[in-house]
C-alpha positions as CSV (number, residue, x, y, z in Angstrom):
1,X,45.8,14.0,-103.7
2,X,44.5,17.6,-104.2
3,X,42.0,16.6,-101.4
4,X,44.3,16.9,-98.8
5,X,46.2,20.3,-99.7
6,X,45.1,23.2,-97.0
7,X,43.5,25.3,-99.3
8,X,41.3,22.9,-100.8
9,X,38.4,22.9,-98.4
10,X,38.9,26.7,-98.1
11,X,38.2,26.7,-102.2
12,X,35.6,24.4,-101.8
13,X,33.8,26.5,-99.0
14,X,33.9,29.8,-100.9
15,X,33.2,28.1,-104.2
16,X,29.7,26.3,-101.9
17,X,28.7,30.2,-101.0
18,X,29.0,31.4,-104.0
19,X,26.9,29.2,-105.5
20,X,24.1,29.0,-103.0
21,X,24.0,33.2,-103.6
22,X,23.6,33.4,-107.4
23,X,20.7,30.8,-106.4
24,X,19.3,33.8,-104.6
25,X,19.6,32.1,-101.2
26,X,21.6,32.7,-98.1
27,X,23.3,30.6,-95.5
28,X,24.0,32.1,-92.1
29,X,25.5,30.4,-90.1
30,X,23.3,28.4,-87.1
31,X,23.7,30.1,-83.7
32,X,22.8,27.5,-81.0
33,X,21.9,28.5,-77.4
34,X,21.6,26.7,-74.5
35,X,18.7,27.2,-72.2
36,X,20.5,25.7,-68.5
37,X,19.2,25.6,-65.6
38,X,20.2,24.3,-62.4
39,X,17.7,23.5,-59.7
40,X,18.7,23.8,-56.4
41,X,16.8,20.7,-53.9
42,X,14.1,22.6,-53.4
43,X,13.0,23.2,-56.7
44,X,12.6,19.8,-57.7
45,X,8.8,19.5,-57.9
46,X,6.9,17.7,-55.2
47,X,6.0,14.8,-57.2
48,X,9.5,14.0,-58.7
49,X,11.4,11.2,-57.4
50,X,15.3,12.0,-58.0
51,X,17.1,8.8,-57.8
52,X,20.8,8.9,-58.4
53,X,21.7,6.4,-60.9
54,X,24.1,4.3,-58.4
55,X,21.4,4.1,-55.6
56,X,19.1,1.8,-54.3
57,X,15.7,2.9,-53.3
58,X,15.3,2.6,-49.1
59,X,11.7,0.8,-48.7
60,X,9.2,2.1,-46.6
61,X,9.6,0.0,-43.4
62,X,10.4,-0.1,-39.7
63,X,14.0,-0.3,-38.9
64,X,15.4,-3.4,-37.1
65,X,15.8,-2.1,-33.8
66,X,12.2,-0.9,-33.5
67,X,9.4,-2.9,-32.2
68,X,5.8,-2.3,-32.7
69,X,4.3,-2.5,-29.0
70,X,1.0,-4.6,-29.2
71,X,-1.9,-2.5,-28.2
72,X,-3.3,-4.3,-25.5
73,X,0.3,-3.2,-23.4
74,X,0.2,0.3,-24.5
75,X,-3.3,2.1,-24.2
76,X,-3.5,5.4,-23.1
77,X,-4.1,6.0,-19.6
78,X,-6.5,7.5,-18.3
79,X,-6.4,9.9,-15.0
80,X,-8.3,10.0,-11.9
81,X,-10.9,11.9,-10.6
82,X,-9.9,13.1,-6.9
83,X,-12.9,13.1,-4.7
84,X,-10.9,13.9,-1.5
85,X,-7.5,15.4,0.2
86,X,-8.0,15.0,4.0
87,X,-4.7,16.3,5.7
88,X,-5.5,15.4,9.6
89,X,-3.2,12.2,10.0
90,X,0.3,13.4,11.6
91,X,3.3,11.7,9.9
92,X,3.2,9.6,7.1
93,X,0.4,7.1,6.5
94,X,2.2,3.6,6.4
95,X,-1.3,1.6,6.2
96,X,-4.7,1.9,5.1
97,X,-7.6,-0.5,5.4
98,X,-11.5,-0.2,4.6
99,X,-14.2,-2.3,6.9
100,X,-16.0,-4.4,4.7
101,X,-18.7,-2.7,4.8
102,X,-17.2,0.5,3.7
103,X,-18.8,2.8,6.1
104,X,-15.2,3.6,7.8
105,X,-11.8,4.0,6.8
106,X,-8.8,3.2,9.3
107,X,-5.1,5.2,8.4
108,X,-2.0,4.4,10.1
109,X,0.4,7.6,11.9
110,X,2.4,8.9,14.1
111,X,0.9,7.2,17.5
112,X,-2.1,6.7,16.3
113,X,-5.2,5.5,14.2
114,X,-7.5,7.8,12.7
115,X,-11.3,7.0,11.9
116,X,-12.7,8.1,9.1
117,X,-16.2,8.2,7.6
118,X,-16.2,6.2,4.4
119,X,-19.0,8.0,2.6
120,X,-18.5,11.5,4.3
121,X,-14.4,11.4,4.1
122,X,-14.9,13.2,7.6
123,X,-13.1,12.4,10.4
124,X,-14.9,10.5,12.9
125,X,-12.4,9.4,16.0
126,X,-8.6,9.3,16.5
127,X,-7.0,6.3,18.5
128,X,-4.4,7.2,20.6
129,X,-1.9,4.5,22.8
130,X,0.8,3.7,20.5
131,X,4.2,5.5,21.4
132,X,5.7,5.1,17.7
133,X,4.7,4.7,14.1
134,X,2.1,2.5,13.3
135,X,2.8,0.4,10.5
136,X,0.0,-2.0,10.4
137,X,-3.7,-1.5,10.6
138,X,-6.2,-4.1,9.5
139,X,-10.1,-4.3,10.1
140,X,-12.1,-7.7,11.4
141,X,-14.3,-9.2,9.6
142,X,-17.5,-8.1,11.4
143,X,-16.3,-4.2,11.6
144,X,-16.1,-4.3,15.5
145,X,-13.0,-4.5,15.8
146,X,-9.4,-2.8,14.3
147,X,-5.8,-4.2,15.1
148,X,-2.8,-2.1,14.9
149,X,1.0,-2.6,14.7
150,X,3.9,-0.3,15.6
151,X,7.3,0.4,16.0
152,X,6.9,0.5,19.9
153,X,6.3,-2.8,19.8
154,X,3.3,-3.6,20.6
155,X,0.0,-5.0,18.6
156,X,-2.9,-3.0,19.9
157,X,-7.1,-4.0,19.5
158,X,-9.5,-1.7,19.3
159,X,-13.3,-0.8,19.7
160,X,-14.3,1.5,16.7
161,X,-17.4,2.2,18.1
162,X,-16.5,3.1,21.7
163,X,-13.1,4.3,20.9
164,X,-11.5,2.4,23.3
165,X,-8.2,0.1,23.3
166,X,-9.6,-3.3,24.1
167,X,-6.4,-5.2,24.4
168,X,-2.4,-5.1,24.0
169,X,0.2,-7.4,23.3
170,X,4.0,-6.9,23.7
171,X,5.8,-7.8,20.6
172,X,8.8,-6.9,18.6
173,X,8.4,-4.0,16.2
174,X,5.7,-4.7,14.1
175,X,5.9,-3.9,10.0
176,X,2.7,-5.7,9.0
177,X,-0.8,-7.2,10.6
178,X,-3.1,-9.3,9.0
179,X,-6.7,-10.5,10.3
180,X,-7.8,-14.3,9.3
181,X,-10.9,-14.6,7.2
182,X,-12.9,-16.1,9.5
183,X,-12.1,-13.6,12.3
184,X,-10.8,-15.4,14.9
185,X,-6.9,-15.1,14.6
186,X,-4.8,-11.9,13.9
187,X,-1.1,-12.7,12.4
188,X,1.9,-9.7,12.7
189,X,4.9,-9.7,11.0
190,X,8.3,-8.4,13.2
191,X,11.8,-7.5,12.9
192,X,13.2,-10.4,13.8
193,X,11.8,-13.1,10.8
194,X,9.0,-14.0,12.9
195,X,5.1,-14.6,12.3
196,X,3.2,-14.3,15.2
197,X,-0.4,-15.7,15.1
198,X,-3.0,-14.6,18.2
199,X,-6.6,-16.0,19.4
200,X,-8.5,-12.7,18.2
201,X,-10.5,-12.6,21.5
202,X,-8.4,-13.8,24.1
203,X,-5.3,-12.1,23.0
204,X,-3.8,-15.6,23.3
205,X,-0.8,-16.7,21.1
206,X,-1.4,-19.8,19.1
207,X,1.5,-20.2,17.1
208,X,5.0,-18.7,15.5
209,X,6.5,-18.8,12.4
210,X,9.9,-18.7,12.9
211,X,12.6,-18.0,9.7
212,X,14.8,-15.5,11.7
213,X,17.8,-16.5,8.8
214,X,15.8,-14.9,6.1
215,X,15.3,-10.9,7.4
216,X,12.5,-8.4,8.7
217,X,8.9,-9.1,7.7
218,X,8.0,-6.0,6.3
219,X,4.7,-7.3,4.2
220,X,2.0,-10.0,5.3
221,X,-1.1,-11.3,3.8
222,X,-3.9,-13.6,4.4
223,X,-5.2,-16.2,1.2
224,X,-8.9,-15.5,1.1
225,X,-9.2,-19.4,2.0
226,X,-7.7,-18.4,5.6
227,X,-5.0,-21.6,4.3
228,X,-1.6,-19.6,3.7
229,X,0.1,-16.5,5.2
230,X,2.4,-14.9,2.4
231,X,4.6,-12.7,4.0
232,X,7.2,-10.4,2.4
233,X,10.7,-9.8,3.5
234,X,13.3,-7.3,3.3
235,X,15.7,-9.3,1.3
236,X,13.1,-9.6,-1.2
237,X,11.8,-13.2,-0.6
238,X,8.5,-14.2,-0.4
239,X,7.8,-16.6,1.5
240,X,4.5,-18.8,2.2
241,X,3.0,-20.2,5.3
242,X,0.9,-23.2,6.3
243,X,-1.7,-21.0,8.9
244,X,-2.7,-23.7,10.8
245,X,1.0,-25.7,11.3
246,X,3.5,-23.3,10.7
247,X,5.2,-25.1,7.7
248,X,6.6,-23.3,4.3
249,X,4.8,-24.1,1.5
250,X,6.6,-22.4,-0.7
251,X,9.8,-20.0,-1.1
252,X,10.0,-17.2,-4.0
253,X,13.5,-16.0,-4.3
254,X,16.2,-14.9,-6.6
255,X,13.8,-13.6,-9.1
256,X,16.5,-10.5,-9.8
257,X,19.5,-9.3,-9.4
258,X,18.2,-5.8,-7.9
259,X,17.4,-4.7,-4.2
260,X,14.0,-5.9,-4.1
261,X,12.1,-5.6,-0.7
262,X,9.0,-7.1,-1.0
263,X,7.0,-3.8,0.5
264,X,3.6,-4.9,0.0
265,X,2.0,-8.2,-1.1
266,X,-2.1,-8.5,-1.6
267,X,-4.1,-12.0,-2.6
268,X,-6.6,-11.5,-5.7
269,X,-9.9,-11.9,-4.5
270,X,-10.3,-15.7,-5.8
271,X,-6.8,-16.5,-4.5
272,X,-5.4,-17.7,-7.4
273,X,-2.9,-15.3,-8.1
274,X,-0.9,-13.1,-5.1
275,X,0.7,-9.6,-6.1
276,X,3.8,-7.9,-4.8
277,X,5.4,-4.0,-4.6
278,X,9.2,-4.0,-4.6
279,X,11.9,-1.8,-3.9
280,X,13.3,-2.1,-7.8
281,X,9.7,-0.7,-8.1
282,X,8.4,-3.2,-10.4
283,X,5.4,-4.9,-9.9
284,X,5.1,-8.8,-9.6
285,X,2.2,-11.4,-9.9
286,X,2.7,-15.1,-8.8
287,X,1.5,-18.5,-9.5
288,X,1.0,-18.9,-5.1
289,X,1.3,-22.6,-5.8
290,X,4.4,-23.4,-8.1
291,X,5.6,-19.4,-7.6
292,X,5.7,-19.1,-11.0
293,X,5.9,-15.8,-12.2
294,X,3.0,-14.9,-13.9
295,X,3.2,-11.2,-15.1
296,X,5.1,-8.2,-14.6
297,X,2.5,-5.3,-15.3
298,X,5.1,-2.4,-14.9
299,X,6.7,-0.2,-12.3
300,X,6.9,2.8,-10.6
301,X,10.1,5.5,-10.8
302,X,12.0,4.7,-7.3
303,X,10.3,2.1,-4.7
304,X,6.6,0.6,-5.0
305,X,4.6,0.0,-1.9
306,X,1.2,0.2,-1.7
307,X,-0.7,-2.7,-3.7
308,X,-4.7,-3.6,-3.7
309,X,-6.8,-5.7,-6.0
310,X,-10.1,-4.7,-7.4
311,X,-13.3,-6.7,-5.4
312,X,-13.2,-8.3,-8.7
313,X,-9.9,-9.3,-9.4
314,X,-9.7,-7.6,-12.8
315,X,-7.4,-4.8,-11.9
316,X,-4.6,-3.5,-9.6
317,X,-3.4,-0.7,-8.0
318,X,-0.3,0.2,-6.8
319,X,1.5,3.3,-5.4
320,X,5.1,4.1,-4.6
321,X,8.0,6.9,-4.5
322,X,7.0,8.5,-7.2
323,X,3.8,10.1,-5.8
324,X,1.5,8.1,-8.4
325,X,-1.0,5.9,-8.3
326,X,-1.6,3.3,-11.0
327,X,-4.1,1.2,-12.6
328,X,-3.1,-2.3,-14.3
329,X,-5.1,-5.0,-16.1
330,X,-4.1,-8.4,-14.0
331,X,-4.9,-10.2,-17.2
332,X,-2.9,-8.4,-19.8
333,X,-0.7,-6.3,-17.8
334,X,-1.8,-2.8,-19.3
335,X,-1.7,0.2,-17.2
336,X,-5.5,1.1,-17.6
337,X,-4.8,4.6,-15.6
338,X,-2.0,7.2,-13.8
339,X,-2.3,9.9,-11.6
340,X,-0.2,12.2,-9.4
341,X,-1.3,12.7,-5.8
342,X,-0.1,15.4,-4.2
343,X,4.2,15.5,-3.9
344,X,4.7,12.9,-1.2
345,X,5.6,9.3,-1.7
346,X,2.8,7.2,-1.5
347,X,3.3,4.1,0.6
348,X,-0.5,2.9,1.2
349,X,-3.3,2.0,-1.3
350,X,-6.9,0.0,-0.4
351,X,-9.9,-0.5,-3.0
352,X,-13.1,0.0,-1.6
353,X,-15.2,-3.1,-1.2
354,X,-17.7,-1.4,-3.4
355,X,-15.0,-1.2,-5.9
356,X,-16.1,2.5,-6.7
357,X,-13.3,4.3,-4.8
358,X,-9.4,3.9,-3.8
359,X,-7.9,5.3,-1.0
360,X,-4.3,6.4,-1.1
361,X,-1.7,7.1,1.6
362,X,1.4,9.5,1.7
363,X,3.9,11.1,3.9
364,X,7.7,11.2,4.3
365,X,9.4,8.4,5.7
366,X,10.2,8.6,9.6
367,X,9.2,12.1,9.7
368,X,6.5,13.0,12.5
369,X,6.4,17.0,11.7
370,X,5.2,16.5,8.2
371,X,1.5,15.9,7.8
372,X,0.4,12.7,5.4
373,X,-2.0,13.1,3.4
374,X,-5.2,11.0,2.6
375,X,-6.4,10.7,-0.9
376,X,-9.3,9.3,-2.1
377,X,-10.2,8.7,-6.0
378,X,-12.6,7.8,-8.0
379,X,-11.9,4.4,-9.4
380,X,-12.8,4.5,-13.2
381,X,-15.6,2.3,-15.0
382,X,-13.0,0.3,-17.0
């Protein structure tokens, strides 16, 4: 049990050193270092993956709440090319219309009409007889003639060529006209609910459309068939007309729970599909026989108004509060192109029958002392 008395190992030690010197040999004793270091983040080299034992890789993929947006509703608009700013209207421009042939341009004012040269941009002639806005303008078919609405109440015809007023019926005030296809009726939308239809030449009144219960017509519209009259109220419906007996066809309503005012309405050119502005400042296309709802393109920031179809139905343009003017495809729904016009809301928009150009119309609401302003753009090759 020698083994385990406290000097034995010390013995056995000395005895160990002493041998391994009379061998000639020496055992120091090792010294061990340690070479530590400690990198900070940073100096972790590029192509090291540190993974902590406990966790679990994140993959490499889109979180939950994001959605990839297809590309055919998201391309990257385009802007417009202004070819024109013509500042002679006085007050805001409620209305514009081209004559089919595009050789003149009609605006809506303050208490009058102006004429303009649809090539030139110049202004040719300014009709004066209306006492109060002018909400309305629309062009026959043939050119020769130009009917206007307005808040004085009265629907007024007019002669482009000799400048004159050719005729004058007292109305309600008047939010909207509309000329038939064939040229021989005009149809104005009032304050009161009610569609008034008019023998073009004689001035004569043919028919009403009466739905006082539903609010002001603020929007009207001819099918290119000259069969149905969509007209657009304040409330927001949309409601559509039998031209030759008076008789709904068809009520669109309660689509959403937002202030809506249908401010502008337009057919497509084939008639198949009728587009609307509203107040919410979305942008609506309908089924104009079952009033499905077909597509919702986009919107504007604050109210949309102004709304016109391409001569070939393919796209739309619309204007509204926000000063823009926008470009959809009436297929997919993609805004094709944006671009700001001047400051002032926009409230009036007509494609040229050419389809090369757009005419635009701004100007503050009820406000006689500010000049609108007429734009005219440059409507992209698509």
């Amino acid at each position: 049990m020698l083994r385990h008395h406290p000097l034995y190992w010390l013995f056995t030690v000395l005895i160990g050193m002493i041998v391994l010197s009379a061998c000639g040999g020496t055992a120091p004793l090792p010294t061990i270092t340690a070479d530590i270091k400690i990198s900070t983040p940073s100096q972790i080299p590029p192509t090291l993956t540190v993974i902590a034992p406990t966790q679990t890789p994140i993959p490499a993929t889109v979180a939950p709440a994001q959605k990839p947006i297809p590309a055919t509703v998201a391309p990257t608009p385009q802007g417009l090319i202004v070819l024109a700013e013509l500042t002679g209207s006085v007050g805001p421009i409620y209305s514009l219309a081209w004559a089919l042939d595009g050789l003149m341009l009609a605006s809506a004012g303050y208490k009058e009409v102006n004429l303009w040269n649809g090539e030139t941009y110049a202004l040719l002639s300014t009709l004066v007889g209306h006492t109060n806005y002018v909400w309305g303008v629309a062009w026959a078919p043939d050119g020769n003639q130009l009917v206007s609405g307005s808040h004085d109440r009265t629907v007024r015809f007019w002669d482009p060529n000799s400048e004159t007023e050719n005729n004058q019926l007292n109305t309600t005030l008047i939010y909207s006209v509309a000329w038939s296809p064939d040229g021989s009726q005009v149809a104005a939308g009032s304050s009161d609910g009610i569609i008034t239809i008019w023998d073009a030449i004689s001035g004569n009144m043919l028919r009403e459309m009466n739905n006082r219960m539903v609010s002001e017509i603020i929007s009207l519209g001819w099918s290119p068939d000259g069969s149905t009259l969509a007209a657009g109220y304040l409330n927001g419906d949309i409601v559509l007309w039998g031209a030759a007996n008076g008789v709904v066809l068809l009520t669109i309503n309660n689509y959403t729970s937002r202030r809506s005012d249908t401010n502008g309405l337009a057919w497509s050119p084939d008639g198949t599909r009728l587009a609307t502005a509203h107040q919410d400042g979305v942008i609506r296309l309908w089924n104009p026989v079952d009033g499905k709802l077909l597509l919702e393109p986009g919107r504007h920031s604050g109210w949309a108004r102004g709304v016109a179809w391409s001569p070939d139905g393919q796209w739309l343009v619309t204007t509204g509060e926000d000063a823009r003017v926008q470009i959809w495809d009436t297929a997919t729904g993609a805004r094709q192109a944006v671009q700001k016009a001047g400051n002032l809301p926009l409230w009036s928009a007509a494609w040229s029958p050419d389809g090369t150009r757009i005419a635009v119309g701004s100007g503050n609401y009820n406000s006689s002392t500010i000049p609108g302003v007429l734009v005219i753009l440059a409507a992209p090759p698509f």
